[in-house]
N, C-alpha and C positions, 0 to 999 in steps of 0.2 A: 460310556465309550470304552470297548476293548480295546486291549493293547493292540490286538492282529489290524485294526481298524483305519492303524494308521503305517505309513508307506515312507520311506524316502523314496525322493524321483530328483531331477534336477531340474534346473530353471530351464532346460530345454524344452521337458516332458511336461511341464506347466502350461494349463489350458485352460479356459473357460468352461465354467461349471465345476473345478472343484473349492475345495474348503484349506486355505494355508492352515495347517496347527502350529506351525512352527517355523523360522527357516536357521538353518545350520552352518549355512557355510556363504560369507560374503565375500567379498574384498573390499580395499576401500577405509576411509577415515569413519566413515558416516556408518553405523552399525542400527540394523533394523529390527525390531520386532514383533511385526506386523501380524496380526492375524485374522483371519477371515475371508468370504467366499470370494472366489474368481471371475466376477460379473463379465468381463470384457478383455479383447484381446491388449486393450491397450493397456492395466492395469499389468500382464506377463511384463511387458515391453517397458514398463516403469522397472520393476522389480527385478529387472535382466539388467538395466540401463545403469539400475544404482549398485550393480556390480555382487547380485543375489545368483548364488552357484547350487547350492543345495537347500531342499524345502521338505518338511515331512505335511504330506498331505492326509487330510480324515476324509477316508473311504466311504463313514455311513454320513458322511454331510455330503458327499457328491448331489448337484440337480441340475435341472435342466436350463442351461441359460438364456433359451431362447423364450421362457415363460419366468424369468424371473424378471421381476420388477426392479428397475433402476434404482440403486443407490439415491435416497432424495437428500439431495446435497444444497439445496438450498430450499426457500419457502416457494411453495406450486405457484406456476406463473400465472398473474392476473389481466386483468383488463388492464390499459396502458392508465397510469394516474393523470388527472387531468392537471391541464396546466395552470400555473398559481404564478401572481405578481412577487416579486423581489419581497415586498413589505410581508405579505400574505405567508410568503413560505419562510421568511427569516422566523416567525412566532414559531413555526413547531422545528426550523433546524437549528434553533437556540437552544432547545427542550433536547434535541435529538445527540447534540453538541457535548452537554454534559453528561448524557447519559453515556456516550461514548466513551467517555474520559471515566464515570465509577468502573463502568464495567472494563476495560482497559485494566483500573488498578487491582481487584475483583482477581482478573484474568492472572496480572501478577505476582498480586500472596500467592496466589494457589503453587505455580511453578516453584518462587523464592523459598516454600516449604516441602516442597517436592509432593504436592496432593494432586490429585487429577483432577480433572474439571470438568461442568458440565457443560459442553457447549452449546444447549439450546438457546439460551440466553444470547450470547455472541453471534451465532448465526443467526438471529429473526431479526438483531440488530441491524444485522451486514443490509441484509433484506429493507428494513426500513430506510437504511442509505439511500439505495439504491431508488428507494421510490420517492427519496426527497430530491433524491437528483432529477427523476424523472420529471417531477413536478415544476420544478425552478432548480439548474444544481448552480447559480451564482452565490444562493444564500448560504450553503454548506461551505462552496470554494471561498468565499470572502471570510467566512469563519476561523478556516484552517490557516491564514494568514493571523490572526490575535492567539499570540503565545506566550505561554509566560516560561522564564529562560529555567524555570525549577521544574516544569512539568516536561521537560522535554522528552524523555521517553513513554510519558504517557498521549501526548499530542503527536509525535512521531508517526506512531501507527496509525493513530485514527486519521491524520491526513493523510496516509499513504494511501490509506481503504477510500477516501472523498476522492484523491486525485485517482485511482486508477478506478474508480467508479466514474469517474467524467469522464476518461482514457478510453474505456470501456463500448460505454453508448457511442462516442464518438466517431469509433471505427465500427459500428454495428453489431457489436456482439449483442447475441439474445440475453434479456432479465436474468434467465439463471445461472449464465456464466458470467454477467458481471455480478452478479450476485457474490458466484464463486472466487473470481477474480478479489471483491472489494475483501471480503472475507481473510485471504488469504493476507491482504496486506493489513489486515487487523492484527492476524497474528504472527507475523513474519519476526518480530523483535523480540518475543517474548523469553528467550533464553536469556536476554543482557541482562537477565535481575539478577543472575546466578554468576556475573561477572563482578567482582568487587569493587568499589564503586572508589575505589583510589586507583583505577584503570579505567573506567567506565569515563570518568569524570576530570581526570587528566588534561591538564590545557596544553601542555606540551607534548612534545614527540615523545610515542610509544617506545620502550625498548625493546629487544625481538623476543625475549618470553612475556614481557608484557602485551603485544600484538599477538602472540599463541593464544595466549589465553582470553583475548579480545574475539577473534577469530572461534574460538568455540561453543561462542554464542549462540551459529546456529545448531552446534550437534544438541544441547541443554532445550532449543526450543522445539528441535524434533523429537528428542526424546517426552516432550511434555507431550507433543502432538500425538505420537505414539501411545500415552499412557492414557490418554483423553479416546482413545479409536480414531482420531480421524481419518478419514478419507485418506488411501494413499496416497490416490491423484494429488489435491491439499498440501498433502505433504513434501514430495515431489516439488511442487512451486514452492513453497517457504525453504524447501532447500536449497533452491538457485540460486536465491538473490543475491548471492555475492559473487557467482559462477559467473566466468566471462569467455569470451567466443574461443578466444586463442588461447585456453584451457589454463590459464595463468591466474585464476578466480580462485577462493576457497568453499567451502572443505573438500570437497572431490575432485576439483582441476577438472570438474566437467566440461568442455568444449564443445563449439559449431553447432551442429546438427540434432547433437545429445541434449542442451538446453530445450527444454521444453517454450512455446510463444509465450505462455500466462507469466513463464518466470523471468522468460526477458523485458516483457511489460512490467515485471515488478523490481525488475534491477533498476531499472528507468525509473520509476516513480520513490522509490525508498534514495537512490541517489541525488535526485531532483531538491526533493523536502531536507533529506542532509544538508546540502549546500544553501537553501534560503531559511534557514531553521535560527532562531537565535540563542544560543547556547549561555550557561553562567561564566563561559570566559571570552565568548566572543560574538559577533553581532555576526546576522546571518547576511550572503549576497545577492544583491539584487538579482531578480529571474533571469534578465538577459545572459549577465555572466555563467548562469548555472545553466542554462540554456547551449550556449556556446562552447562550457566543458562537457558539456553529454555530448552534443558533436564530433570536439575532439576527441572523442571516445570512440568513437568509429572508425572503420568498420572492423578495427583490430578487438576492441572490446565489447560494445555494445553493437546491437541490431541499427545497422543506418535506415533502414527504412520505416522500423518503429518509432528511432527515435525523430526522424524526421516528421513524423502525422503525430509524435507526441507535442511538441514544438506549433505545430499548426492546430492542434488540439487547445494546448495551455494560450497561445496567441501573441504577440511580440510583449504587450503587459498582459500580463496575466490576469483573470477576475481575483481583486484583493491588493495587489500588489500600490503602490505610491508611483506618483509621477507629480514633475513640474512641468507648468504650463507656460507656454511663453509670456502671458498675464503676472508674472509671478506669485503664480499662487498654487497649493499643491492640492493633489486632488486624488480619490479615493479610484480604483478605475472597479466600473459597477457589470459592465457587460460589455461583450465584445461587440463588432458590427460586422458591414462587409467590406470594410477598409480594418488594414489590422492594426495602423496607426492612430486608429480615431476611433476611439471605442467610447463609451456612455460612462461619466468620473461624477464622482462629486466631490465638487470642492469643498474644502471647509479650513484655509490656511492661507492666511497674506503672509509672505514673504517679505516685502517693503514695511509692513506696521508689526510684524511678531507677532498675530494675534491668530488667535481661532475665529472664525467666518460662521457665519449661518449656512448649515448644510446649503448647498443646492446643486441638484441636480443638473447636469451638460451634454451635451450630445457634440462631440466636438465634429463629425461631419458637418453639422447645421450653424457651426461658426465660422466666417471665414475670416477673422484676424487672431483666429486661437489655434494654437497647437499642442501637441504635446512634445517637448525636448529633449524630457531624459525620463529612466524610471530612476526611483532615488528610494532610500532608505529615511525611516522616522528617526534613527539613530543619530542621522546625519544633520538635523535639525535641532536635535535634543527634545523631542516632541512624545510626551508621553500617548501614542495615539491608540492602546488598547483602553485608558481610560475615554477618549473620545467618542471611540467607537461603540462601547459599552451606555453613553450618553445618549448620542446621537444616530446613532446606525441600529442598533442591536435592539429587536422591541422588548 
């Protein structure tokens, strides 16, 4: 490459078909340094967005973008996977489950020592999500309910990548953007390794440099993303997740219009799993609750209307979640229906004798002196139910 080769221009003069070598001049908390070709108008319009002023462009990598080939941003799309029983797909999303959680950790030596990573691994994962969801996603979503309160930031991600892969299909996006989508929320947390973990782990309130430096988790996770190549699009959504409408979000106080959909689909889902998540100083809250704080999040914070089809998505009990029945007995809830109060449970918990029950399967439409009352937590019971479920549910 000559020196003469390459240009400064500004993010005005930035257009499809050239080549970033470098960019010079930002604004902004969030500093980028991105490099590579200019596939698409909307890739300018990301890089104008995250407050990118000046770029030095490579002249002899200029080409033609109307014959370049798409950035392949997730695995080429397939025939639809066909569909698989609860039992049938629990066998390979148990398999799929752990594999999530190595490569999760995998994910975060690399950042904790500041190496880059390859992300082929992580992406064909996202991709295999995505086609367990396809297949049956009850066995994945019943999954990402069994946590154990020390894995939490490696369980974290990988339900946020389940639920906004359900999130996903739900509302029709095509394979490869929930692809991209599940993806993004795999790696949306990965800066918190580089957070000290007498802040990280904290049971009581932050102090205000204590929350600074909480808060720069996501600058630590883009800069991995950055040092990894990723997609800037990718990027762009693992930057929002903390971003809120009424620009009062961090790192960038990005607001309204300038939030990108995929990243306020993932501020929904990453704040969702926070709040029903059980931590080592506190037990996590039943869905409805966290249900009803993402509501009240609207429309000053979060997207109402996302988060309202997220809500109809997840379902008033969510697949995974505990309820008690009016039988008193508690029960596992296995699928939803077309009553969203009477979904498909299995019981396995008498209330009246203290004991564990013989799994069985209910369809509480097809009863008419059973209901369901409340949703409830295992906490609430003293019930070790990740042992149970590992017994009796999990093949």
């Amino acid at each position: 490459m000559a020196q003469n080769d390459l240009k400064v221009i500004s993010i005005n003069e930035l257009a499809p078909g050239m080549f970033v070598n470098q960019i010079t001049e930002q604004s902004g908390k969030l500093k980028l340094t991105t490099q590579g070709k200019v596939t698409s108008q909307s890739i300018v319009d990301s890089l104008r967005q995250r407050g990118v002023k000046k770029l030095i462009i490579d002249l002899s990598k200029q080409f033609d973008p109307s014959g370049e080939q798409p950035v392949q941003t997730s695995a080429p799309v397939k025939a639809p996977q066909p569909k698989a029983t609860f039992a049938q797909e629990m066998v390979r999303a148990e398999k799929l489950h752990k594999q999530g959680k190595a490569i999760q950790q995998a994910l975060l030596d690399s950042v904790s020592k500041g190496l880059p990573f390859d992300d082929k691994i992580p992406r064909e994962f996202s991709h295999k999500l995505v086609e367990s969801m396809e297949r049956n996603p009850d066995a994945l979503l019943c999954l990402s309910k069994i946590r154990e309160k020390d894995d939490y930031l490696l369980e974290h991600s990988l339900n946020v990548a389940i639920i906004l892969a359900n999130f996903g299909q739900f509302i029709g996006m095509n394979e490869q953007d929930v692809s991209e989508l599940a993806y993004a929320g795999l790696l949306h947390d990965m800066g918190k390794i580089r957070v000290p973990d007498e802040i990280l782990h904290k049971p009581g309130r932050l102090t205000d440099p204590e929350m600074d430096e909480m808060k720069k988790h996501v600058e630590y996770g883009v800069q991995a993303l950055e040092a990894a190549s990723i997609d800037t699009t990718l990027i762009r959504v693992v930057s929002e997740h903390h971003e809120r409408l009424d620009g009062k979000g961090y790192p960038a106080g990005t607001a309204s219009d300038d939030i990108s959909h995929a990243g306020r689909m993932l501020a929904i889902a990453d704040m969702y799993d926070a709040l029903t998540a059980d931590r080592c100083y506190k037990a996590g809250m039943p869905s409805q609750k966290a249900l009803k704080i993402l509501l009240d999040e609207t429309p000053h914070k979060l997207d109402k209307q996302l988060v309202l089809r997220f809500i109809k998505c997840m379902g008033v009990y969510p697949v995974g979640s505990l309820v008690k029945l009016s039988s008193d007995k508690l029960a596992m809830v296995l699928r939803q229906t077309t009553s969203p109060t009477e979904p498909v449970v299995k019981v396995f918990y008498s209330l009246k004798g203290g004991h564990f029950l013989e799994p069985k399967d209910m369809d509480i439409q097809k009863e008419p002196n059973i209901t369901v009352e409340c949703a409830v937590l295992a906490s609430d019971y003293d019930i070790d139910f990740n042992r149970f479920f590992e017994r009796s549910i999990a093949v």
